[in-house]
Each structure stands twice: as structure tokens, then as C-alpha cells.
C-alpha positions, 0 to 999 in steps of 0.5 A: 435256594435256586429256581430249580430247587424252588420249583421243586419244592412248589411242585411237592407242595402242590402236588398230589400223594398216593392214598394212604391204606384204608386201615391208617384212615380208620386208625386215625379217626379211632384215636381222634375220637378217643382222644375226645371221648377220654377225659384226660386225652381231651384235657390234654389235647383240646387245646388245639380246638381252642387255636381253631375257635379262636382263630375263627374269631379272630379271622371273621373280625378281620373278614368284617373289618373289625379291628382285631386287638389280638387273641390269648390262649390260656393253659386251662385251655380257654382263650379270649379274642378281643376286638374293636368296632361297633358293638351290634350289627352284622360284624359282631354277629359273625365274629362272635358265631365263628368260633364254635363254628371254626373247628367243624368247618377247618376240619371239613376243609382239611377233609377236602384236601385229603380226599383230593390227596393234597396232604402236603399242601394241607400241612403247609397251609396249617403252618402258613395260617398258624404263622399268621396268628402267632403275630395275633397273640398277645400272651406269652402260653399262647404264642408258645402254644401256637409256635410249639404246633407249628413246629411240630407241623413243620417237622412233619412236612420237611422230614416225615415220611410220606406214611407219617405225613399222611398219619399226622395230616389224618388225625388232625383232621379227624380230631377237629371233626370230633373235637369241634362236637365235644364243646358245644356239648360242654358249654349246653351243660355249663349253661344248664348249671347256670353258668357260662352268662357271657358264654359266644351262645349267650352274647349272640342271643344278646345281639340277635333276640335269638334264644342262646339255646338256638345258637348252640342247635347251630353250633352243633348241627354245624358240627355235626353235619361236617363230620358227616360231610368229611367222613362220606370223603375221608372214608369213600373207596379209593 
């Protein structure tokens, strides 16, 4: 590959996209939200929820200077990030706060960059940061899981059209908004049967004194607010 060529491909990667109709935006953002509310679809798609939980775990462990043993992703979409280094303090707390939190603030940024008409430029850092955790994960469903995604984001970069580039990049945004609300939801109601004891909500109470029930309003106002947030930009007359 020449100068040329490379110079080419920085500046389709950096460079801006015409904005999509208005009617793929809500198109989009109408199958994200089914996809969250259909049980089935949710069962079927809320592993890329747990990419982004994990990944936020494991990226606020790195951010503290944890050691960052590696991450696993399970087929009954649940995941685990194990790290080393001091078992309370700051660090742990973040690091431990950062999953529920991951997928809300991923898609807010993503929302970012498509209300600035950067979508190649947000399919290319999905792919960059999806590479940077398959070298995390430490089990075999899970870095096919991790690889399958970013494949498929790949694809869609070098050989989509800019329309279905544009669809792709929407719906994924759009499907972490919603989908970052869904389990936070779930995981109140496992601890409401008495489950979930070494759920991220009940660790931080352990570390903090703060009530689990406190850091799930977190989660959730969190949530909650991105998506406000993304859809005033997603949705804003171009």
C-alpha cells in the first residue's frame, strides 16, 4: 500500500458522511428498542451489552493501574474481568463502577460522532477497540464472540455502502442506549428475589458503605441520562 493510497484511506476515515434520512435514524433506534424489549431478541443480542460491560471493567482497571488478568464472556451472555491489586481503595471502586456505566457512556459517545457525521470514523475505532480486547480474553466463546463483532464491523466499513454503514453505525448506537437500561433493570430484580449477592452494585456497597440500592439509582440515571443526552443529537434537525 503506497503514500497515496494511505492518505486516501486517512482521509475516509476522518472524513465526514452526508446525514442519513431522518426516516433510517428512527427506523434504527425503532428496532433497537425492540430488540431490547422482545425477550428473545434481548436474549439473542444482549451479548454485545456484556462486550461493552466487560470492556468497561476491564479499561477502568487498566485506567488505575490494576493489573488486568483478562476477561471472559460466557454463552449464557454473562462475563467476568478478573484483576490484581489492592482489594479496596479508589481503583476497585472504579473498576467495579464502570461496567453497568460502560455501555450508557459508549453509546453516548458513539451518538457523539454521528451527530458530528463521523460514522466511518466510529466503525473504525469499534474495530480498533474490539482488537484491543480480544488480546484480553482468556476464553475460547469469548474471543470468537469478540472476533465474530469485529468482523462484522469490518465488513461493513470496507464494503458497505455509505446507506448501510450509516444503518449499521445507527443501530448499534441506538441498541447500547436502550440496551445499557434493560440490565440494570434485571439486576434490581434478581437482588429483589434475593439474588445476585456478588452482584458490581453489592461489591460496591461492600467497599464503599453506600447502599447496593444506591449504586443501581447510579447505574440507571446514568443510563438514563445518555440516552436522553444521544437522542436530543441522534434526533435534532440536520
Amino acid at each position: 500500500m503506497d503514500a497515496r493510497t494511505l492518505d486516501e484511506l486517512w482521509t475516509a476515515v476522518t472524513g465526514t458522511q452526508p446525514d442519513p434520512p431522518g426516516w433510517l435514524v428512527l427506523a434504527t433506534g425503532a428496532a433497537a428498542l425492540l430488540t431490547v424489549l422482545v425477550r428473545p431478541l434481548w436474549r439473542a443480542a444482549r451479548g454485545a451489552v456484556t462486550i461493552a460491560h466487560e470492556g468497561g471493567h476491564g479499561l477502568a482497571a487498566l485506567a488505575t493501574r490494576r493489573r488486568l488478568a483478562g476477561i471472559r464472556l460466557h454463552s449464557d451472555t454473562s462475563g467476568l474481568t478478573l484483576s490484581y491489586g489492592r482489594a479496596t481503595g479508589p481503583g476497585m471502586v472504579l473498576t467495579a463502577a464502570a461496567g453497568y456505566t460502560a455501555p450508557a457512556l459508549l453509546g453516548l459517545g458513539c451518538a457523539a460522532l454521528l451527530a458530528a457525521g463521523r460514522v466511518t470514523l466510529l466503525l473504525w475505532l469499534a474495530i480498533a477497540l474490539l482488537l484491543a480486547l480480544l488480546v484480553r480474553i482468556r476464553n475460547a466463546f469469548g474471543f470468537l464472540s469478540v472476533l465474530l463483532a469485529g468482523g462484522a464491523f469490518f465488513l461493513v466499513s470496507w464494503f458497505g455502502s455509505p446507506e448501510v454503514q450509516a444503518g449499521f453505525a445507527f443501530l448499534g448506537t441506538w441498541f447500547l442506549l436502550f440496551g445499557a437500561v434493560r440490565p440494570v433493570l434485571e439486576l434490581q430484580a434478581q437482588r429483589r428475589r434475593g439474588g445476585a449477592h456478588d452482584s458490581d452494585a453489592d461489591q460496591l456497597a461492600r467497599l464503599t458503605g453506600v447502599p447496593g440500592l444506591a449504586w443501581i439509582g447510579l447505574f440507571l440515571v446514568t443510563a438514563l441520562a445518555a440516552l436522553a443526552l444521544a437522542a436530543s443529537w441522534l434526533l435534532a434537525p440536520r
